[in-house]
N, C-alpha and C positions, 0 to 999 in steps of 0.2 A: 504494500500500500504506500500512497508518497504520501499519505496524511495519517494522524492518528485520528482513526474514524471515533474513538468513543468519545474526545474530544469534539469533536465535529459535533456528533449528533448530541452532544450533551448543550454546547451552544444555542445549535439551532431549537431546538427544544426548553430552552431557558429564555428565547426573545421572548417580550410582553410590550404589550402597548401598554405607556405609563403616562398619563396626562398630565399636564402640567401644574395642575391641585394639587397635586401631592409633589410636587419637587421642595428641596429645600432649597438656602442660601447660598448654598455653594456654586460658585462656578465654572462652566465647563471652557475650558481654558483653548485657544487659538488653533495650535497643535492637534490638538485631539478632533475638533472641526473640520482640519484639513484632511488628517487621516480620511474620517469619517467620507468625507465625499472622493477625496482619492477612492477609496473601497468602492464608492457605489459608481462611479466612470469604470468596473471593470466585469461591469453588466454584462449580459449577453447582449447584441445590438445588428440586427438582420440590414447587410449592408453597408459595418459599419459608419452607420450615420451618426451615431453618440450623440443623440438628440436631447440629450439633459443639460437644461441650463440651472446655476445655482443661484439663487443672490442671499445672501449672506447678511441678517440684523441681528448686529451683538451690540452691547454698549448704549450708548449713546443715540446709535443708529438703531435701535430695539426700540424705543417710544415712537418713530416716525411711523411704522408698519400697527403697531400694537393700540397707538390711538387710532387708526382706521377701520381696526377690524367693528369695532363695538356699531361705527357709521357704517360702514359697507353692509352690515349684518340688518339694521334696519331700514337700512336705502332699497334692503332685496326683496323681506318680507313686508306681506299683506298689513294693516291695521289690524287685520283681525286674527293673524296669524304670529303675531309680535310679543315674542315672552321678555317681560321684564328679567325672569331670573336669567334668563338666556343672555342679556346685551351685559347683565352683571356681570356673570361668569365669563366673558370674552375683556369686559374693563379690568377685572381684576389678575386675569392672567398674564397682563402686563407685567404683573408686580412679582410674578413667580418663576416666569423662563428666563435664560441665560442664554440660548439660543434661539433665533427662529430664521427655519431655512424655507425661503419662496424656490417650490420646484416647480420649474418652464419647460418647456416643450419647444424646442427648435425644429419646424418642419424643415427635410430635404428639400433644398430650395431646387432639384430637380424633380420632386414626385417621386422619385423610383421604387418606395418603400410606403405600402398601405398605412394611415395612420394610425391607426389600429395596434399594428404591428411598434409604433412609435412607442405609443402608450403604454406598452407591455414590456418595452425596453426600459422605458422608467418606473415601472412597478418593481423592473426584477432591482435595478438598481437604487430604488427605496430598501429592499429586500436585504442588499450588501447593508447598509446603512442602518438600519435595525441592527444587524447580530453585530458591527463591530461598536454599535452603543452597548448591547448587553454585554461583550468581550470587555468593555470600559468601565462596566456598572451605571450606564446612565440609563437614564429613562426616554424615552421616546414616545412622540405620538402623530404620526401623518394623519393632517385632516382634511376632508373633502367637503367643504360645503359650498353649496348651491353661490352662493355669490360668487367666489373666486371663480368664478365662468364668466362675471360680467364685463362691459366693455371700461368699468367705472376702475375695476380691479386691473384689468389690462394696463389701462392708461398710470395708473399709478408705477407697475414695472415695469413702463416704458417697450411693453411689449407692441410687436408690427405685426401686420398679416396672417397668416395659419398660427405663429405661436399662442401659445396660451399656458397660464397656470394651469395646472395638474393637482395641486396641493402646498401644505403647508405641513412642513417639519419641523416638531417642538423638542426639545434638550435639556434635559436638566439632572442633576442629581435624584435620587429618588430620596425620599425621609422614609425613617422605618424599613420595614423589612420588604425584601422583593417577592413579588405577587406571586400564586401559584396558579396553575391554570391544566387543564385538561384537555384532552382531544377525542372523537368518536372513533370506536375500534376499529383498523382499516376495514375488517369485516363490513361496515355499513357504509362503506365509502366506495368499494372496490368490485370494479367486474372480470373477472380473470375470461379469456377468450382462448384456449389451449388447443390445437389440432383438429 
């Protein structure tokens, strides 16, 4: 073997999505950030078209994104679809992340690769980007909501044309102890097709 698989599968089996409500004060320091997306540029990518773009709010540069989400969030939803505790919990996780990573989607500016197929090369490469947080000990949580689609969110990352946000990756220490979590037995998952 060129890996030590019990290592491996003890990893991949240890990833958790860990929201940014539970992170503590600690933070996840420049280095470790780079790693993190070095790992997920080593995606599988059909074509290599390496259609992940990263932009990067630490610091300073963390309030600019972090005061838009709570307005983005109510610019999208209905009046009557609009939860208070919802625009809270997006103010207040200002106050709790260390990192937040805008993942973009760079279309092949010739076509040659279904977008679809785009898509799925930055899923697997959120994928890298999870297990080398949980290799870290940090917490992670890729989120997908319905606004980062709009042209309001576009225009804020400077994004042109086919690009588009994908999501949004949060970083942080976790407090306490790390989550445990379970899976349904391949048995109910799996169709074996044999001869």
């Amino acid at each position: 073997m060129r890996h030590n698989l019990s290592d491996t599968n003890e990893l991949i089996r240890d990833r958790r999505t860990i929201a940014p409500e539970k992170y503590s004060s600690r933070k996840v320091h420049r280095e470790v950030v780079e790693e993190v997306l070095r790992n997920g540029t080593w995606a599988p990518t059909h074509g290599m078209t390496q259609p992940w773009r990263f932009k990067v709010y630490m610091g300073g540069g963390l309030k600019s994104i972090m005061g838009q989400m709570p307005l983005w969030y109510k610019n999208y939803v209905s009046e009557k679809k609009f939860s208070q505790k919802k625009y809270d919990k997006l103010v207040a996780r200002g106050e709790k992340c260390s990192v937040v990573i805008a993942i973009t989607m760079e279309r092949d500016p010739n076509g040659r690769i279904p977008e679809i197929e785009e898509v799925e090369a930055i899923a697997c490469a959120v994928q890298n980007m999870y297990l080398t947080c949980t290799a870290h000990g940090i917490g992670a949580l890729y989120s997908t909501p319905g606004y980062l689609y709009t042209d309001e969110v576009k225009q804020f990352l400077g994004l042109e044309g086919d690009d588009r946000c994908l999501g949004l990756f949060y970083m942080g220490y976790p407090e306490g102890e790390w989550p445990k979590s379970h899976r349904k037995p391949l048995e109910y998952v799996t169709e074996w097709i044999e001869g």
